[in-house]
RODO-2510 file (C-alpha; in nm, 4 decimals, decimal comma):
residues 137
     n   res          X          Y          Z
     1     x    -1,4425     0,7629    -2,7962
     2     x    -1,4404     0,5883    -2,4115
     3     x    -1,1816     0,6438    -2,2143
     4     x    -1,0503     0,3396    -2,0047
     5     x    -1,0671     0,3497    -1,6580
     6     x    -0,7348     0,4403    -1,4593
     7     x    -0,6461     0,1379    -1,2903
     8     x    -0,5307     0,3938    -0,9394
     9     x    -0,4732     0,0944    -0,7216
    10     x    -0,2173    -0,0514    -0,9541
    11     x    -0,0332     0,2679    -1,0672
    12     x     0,0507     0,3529    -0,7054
    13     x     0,1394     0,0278    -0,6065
    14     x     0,4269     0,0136    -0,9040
    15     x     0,4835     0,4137    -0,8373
    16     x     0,6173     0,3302    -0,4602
    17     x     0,7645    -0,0179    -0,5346
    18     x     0,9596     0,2299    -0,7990
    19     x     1,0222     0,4411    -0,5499
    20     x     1,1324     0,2065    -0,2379
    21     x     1,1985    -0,1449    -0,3543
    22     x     1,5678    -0,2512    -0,2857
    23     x     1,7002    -0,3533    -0,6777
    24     x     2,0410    -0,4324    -0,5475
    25     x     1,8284    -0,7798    -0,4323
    26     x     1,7033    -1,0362    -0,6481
    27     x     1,4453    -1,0353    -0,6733
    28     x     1,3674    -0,6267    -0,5582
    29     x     1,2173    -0,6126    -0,2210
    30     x     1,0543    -0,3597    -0,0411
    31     x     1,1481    -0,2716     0,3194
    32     x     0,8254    -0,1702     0,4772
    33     x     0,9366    -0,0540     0,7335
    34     x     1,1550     0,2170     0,5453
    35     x     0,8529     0,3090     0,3780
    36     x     0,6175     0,3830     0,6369
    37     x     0,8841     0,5608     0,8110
    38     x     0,9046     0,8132     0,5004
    39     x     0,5126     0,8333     0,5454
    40     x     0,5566     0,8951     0,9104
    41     x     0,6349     1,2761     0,8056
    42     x     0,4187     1,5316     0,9889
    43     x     0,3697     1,9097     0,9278
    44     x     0,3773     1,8980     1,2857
    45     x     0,6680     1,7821     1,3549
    46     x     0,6146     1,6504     1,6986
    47     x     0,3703     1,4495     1,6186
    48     x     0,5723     1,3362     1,2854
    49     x     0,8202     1,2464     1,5811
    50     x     0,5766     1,0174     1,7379
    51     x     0,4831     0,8612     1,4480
    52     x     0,8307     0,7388     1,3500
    53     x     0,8931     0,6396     1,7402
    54     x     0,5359     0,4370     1,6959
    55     x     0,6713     0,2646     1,3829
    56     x     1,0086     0,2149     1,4980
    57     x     0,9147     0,0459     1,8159
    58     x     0,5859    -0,1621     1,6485
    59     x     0,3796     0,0044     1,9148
    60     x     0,1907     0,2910     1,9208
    61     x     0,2970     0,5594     2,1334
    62     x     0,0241     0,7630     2,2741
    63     x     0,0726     1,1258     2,2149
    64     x    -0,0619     1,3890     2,5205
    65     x    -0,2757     1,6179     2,3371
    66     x    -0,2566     1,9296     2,5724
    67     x    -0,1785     2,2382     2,3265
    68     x    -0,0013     2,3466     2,6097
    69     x     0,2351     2,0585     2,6798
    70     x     0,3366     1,9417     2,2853
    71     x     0,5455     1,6599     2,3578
    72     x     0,5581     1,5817     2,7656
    73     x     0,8053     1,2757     2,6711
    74     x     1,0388     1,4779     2,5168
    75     x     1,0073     1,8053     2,7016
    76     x     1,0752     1,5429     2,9969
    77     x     1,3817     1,4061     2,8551
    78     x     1,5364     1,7183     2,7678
    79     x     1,4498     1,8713     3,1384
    80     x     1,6172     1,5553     3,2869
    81     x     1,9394     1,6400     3,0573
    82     x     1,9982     1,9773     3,1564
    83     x     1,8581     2,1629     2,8461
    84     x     1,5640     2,3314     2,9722
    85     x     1,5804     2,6063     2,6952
    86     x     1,5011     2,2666     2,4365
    87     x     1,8428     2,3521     2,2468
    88     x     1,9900     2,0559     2,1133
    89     x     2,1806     1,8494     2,2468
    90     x     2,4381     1,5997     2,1196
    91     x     2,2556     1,2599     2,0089
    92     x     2,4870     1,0537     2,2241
    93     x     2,3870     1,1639     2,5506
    94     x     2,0152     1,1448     2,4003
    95     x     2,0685     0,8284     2,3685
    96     x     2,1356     0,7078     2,7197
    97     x     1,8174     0,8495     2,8699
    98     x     1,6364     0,5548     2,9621
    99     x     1,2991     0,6261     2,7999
   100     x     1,5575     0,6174     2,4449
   101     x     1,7346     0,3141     2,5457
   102     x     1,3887     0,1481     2,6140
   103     x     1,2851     0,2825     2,2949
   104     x     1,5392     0,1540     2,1377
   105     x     1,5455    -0,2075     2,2936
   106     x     1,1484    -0,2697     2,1391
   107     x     1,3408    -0,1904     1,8271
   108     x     1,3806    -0,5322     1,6671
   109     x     1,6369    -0,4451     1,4352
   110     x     1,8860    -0,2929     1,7158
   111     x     1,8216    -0,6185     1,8837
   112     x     2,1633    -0,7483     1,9259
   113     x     2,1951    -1,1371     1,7862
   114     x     2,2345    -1,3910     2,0414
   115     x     2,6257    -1,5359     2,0184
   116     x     2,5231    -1,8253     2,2595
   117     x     2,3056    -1,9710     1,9987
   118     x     2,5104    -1,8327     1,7465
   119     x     2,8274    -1,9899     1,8479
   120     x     2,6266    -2,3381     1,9665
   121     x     2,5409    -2,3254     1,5829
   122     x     2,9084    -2,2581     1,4782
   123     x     3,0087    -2,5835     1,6763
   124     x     2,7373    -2,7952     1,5891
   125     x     2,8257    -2,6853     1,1903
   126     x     3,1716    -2,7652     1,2759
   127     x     3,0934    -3,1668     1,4491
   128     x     2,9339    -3,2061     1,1098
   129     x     3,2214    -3,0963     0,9132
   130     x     3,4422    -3,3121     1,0880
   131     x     3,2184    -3,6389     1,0749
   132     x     3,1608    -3,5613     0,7228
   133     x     3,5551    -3,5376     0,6699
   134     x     3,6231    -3,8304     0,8378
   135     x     3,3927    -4,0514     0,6445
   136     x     3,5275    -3,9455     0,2875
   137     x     3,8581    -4,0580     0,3798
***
């Protein structure tokens, strides 16, 4: 008796839909983004590091590949805080360095919204209301 072929593709597109669609939405949706960043793991962990940063930001970020010097960006960063042992150090301060706040600002969804257009919407949305009012009555 012949087997049918396993149809791979398929099975591990419903597998991680399964596994990262959002089913509070209707209908489910996948955030991409999330996902990739779950596939961004590393058994290096440095290098898992940059892969998440790369993601994050939509732009690769080029990793030195000197055994000796794992991660010059981060080593850097530390330095400049005052941890030159590499303990850790509260995320807070982390997150002023400027290479992290640059970081950060290529991250579209930290983008802040803009309330000028927002509130130019608001008004406009509210003119409308108003004309609309006043020609019902």
């Amino acid at each position: 008796m012949d087997s049918l072929p396993l149809d791979r593709l398929r099975h591990l597109i419903k597998f991680f839909f399964s596994l990262f669609a959002d089913t509070s939405k209707d209908p489910a949706l996948v955030n991409y983004t999330e996902m990739l960043l779950y596939f961004a793991s590393h058994s290096d962990p440095v290098e898992g590091v940059y892969r998440a940063l790369s993601i994050a930001t939509g732009t690769y970020i080029h990793r030195e590949e000197e055994a000796s010097l794992p991660c010059v960006h981060l080593i850097k960063i530390y330095k400049e805080l005052g941890t030159e042992d590499l303990k850790p150090i509260p995320a807070a301060l982390l997150l002023k360095h400027p290479f992290i706040q640059d970081l950060i600002n290529k991250y579209q969804e930290y983008k802040l919204p803009d309330i000028k257009s927002f509130s130019k919407d608001l008004n406009k949305d509210s003119q409308l209301m108003d004309k609309t009012c006043h020609l019902k009555t």
